[in-house]
FILUM-109541 format. One record per residue (C-alpha): residue number from 1; residue in three letters; chain; y, z, x. Coordinates in steps of 0.02 Angstrom, whole numbers, always signed. Example, Ala and Ser with C-alpha at 12.3 -4.5 7.8 and 13.67 -1.06 7.14 Angstrom:
BEGIN
+-----+--------+--------+--------+--------+--------+
! num ! residu ! chaine !      Y !      Z !      X !
+-----+--------+--------+--------+--------+--------+
!   1 !    ALA !      A !   -225 !   +390 !   +615 !
!   2 !    SER !      A !    -53 !   +357 !   +684 !
+-----+--------+--------+--------+--------+--------+
//
This chain:
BEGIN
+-----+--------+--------+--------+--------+--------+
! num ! residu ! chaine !      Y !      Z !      X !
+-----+--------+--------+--------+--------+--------+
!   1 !    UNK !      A !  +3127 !   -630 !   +239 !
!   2 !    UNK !      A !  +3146 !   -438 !   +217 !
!   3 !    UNK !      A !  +3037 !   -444 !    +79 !
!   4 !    UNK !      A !  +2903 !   -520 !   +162 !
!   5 !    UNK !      A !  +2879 !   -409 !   +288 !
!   6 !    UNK !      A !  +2842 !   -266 !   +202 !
!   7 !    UNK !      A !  +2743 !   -364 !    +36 !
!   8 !    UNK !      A !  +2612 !   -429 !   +214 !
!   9 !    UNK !      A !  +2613 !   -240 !   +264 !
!  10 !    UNK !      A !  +2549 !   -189 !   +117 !
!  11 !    UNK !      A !  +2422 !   -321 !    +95 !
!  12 !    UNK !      A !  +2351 !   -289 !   +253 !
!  13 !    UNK !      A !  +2349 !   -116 !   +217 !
!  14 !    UNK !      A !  +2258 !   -132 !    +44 !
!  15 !    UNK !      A !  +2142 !   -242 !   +141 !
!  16 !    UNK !      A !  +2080 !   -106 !   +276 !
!  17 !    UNK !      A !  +2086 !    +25 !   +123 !
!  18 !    UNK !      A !  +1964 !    -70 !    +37 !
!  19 !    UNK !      A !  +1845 !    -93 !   +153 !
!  20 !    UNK !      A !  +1851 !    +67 !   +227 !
!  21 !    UNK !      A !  +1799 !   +127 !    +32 !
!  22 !    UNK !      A !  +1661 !    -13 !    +40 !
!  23 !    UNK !      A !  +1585 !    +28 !   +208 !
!  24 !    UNK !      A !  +1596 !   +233 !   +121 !
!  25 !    UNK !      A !  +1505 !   +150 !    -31 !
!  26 !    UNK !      A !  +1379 !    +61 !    +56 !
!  27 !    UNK !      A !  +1340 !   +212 !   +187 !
!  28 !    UNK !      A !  +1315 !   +331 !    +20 !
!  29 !    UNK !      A !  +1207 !   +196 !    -46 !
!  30 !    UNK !      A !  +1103 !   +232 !    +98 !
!  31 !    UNK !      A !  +1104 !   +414 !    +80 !
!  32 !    UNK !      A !  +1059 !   +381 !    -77 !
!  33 !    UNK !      A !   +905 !   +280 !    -27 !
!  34 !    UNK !      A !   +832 !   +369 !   +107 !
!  35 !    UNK !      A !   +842 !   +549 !    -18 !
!  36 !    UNK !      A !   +736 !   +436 !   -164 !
!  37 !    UNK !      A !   +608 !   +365 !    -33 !
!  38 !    UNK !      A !   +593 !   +527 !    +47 !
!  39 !    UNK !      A !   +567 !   +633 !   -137 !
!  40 !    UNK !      A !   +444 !   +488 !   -211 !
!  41 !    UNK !      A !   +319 !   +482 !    -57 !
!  42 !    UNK !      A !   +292 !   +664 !    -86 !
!  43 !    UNK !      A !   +279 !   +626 !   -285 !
!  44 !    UNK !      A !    +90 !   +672 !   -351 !
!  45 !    UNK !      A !   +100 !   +489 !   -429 !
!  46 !    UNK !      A !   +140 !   +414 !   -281 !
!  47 !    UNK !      A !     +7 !   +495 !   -177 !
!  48 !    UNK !      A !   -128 !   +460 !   -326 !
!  49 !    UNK !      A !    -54 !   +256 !   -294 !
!  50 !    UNK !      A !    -93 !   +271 !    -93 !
!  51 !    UNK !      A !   -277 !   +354 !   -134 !
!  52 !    UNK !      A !   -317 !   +208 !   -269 !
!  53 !    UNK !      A !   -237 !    +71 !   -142 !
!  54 !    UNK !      A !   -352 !   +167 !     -6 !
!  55 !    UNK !      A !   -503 !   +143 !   -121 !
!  56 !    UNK !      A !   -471 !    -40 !   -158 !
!  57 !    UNK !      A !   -486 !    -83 !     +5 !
!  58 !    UNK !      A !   -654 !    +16 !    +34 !
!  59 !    UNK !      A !   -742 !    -71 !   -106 !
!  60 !    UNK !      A !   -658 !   -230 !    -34 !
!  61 !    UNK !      A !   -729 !   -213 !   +135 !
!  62 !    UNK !      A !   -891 !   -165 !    +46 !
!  63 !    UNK !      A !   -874 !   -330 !    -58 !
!  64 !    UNK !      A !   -861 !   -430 !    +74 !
!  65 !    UNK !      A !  -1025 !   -333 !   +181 !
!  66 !    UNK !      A !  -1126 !   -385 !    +34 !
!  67 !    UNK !      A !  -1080 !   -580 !    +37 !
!  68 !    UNK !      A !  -1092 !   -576 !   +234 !
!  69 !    UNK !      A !  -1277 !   -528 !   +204 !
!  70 !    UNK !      A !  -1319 !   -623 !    +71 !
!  71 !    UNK !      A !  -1241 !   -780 !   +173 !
!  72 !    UNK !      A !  -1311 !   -726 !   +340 !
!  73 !    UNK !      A !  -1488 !   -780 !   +282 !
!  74 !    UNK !      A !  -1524 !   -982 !   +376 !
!  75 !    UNK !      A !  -1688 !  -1070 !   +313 !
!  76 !    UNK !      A !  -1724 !  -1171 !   +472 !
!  77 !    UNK !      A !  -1773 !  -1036 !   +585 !
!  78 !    UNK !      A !  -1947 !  -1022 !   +639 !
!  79 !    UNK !      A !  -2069 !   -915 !   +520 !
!  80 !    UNK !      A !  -2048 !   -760 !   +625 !
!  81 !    UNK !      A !  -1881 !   -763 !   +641 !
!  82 !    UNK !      A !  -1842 !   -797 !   +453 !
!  83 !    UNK !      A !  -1971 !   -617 !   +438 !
!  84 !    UNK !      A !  -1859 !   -536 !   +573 !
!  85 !    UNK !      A !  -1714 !   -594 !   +476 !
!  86 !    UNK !      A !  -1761 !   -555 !   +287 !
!  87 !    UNK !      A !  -1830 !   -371 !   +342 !
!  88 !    UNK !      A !  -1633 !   -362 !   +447 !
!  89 !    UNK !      A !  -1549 !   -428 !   +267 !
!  90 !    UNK !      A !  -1644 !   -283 !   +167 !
!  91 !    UNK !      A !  -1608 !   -148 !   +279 !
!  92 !    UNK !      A !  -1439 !   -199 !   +292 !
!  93 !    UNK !      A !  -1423 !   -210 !    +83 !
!  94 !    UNK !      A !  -1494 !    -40 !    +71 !
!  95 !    UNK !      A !  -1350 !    +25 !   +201 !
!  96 !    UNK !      A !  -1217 !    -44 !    +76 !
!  97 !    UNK !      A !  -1289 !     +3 !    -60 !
!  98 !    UNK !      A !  -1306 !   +175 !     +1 !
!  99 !    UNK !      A !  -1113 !   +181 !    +61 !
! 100 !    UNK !      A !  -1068 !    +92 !   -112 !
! 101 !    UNK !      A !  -1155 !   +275 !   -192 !
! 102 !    UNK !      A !  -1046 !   +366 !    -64 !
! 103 !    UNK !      A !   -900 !   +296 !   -117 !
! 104 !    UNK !      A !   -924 !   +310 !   -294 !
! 105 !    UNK !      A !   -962 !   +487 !   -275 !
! 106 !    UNK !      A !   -799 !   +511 !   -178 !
! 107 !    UNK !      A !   -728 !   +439 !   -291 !
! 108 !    UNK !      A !   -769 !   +549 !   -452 !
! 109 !    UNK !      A !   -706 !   +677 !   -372 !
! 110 !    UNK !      A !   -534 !   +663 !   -353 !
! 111 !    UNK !      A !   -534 !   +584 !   -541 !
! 112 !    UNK !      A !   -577 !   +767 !   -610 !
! 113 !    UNK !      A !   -452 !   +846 !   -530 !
! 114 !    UNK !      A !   -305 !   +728 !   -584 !
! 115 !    UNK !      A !   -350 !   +723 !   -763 !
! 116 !    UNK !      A !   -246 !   +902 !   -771 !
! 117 !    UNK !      A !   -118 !   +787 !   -682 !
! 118 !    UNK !      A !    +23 !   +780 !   -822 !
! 119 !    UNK !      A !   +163 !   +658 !   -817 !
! 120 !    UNK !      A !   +342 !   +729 !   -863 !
! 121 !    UNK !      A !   +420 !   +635 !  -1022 !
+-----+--------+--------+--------+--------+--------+
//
């Protein structure tokens, strides 16, 4: 009985030791984290990832404008309406088309400028 006393001391003992070292590991770990996030969103690569993702979604949302006008045409409107409605269609394709050649001239120009972007390795 004097033996077991102390031999449940120190098993209780090692068990609070280790997990006071595995709550230190894991809060490190988090350290750890939260210093990587913060250095790669201010990495050129990762800011080059957020401008491409940016542009996807531009030319998505242009996409999609030029199916919504090529859809929005119905054929069993009255012959006034259907003129109305072509002459709305056109206008509306040339507006797209003319914010497609915005984009695509915003676009070239960040493209020079990260072409003297070099990647370390």
């Amino acid at each position: 009985m004097l033996y077991l006393l102390p031999a449940l001391f120190v098993i209780a003992c090692a068990i609070y030791v280790g997990r006071y070292y595995v709550i230190k590991a894991r809060l490190t770990q988090a350290v750890l984290d939260e210093a990587i996030a913060r250095k790669l969103s201010t990495s050129p690569l990762n800011l080059e990832v957020m401008h491409l993702r940016e542009q996807n979604m531009v030319m998505r949302n242009l996409l999609l404008d030029m199916v919504e006008n090529e859809a929005s045409f119905e054929t069993d409107q009255p012959k006034t309406e259907q003129a109305r409605a072509f002459s709305a269609r056109i206008q509306r394709r040339r507006e797209i088309f003319g914010e497609a050649v915005f984009v695509l001239q915003q676009g070239e120009r960040p493209q020079a400028s990260n072409q003297n972007l070099k990647i370390p390795g």
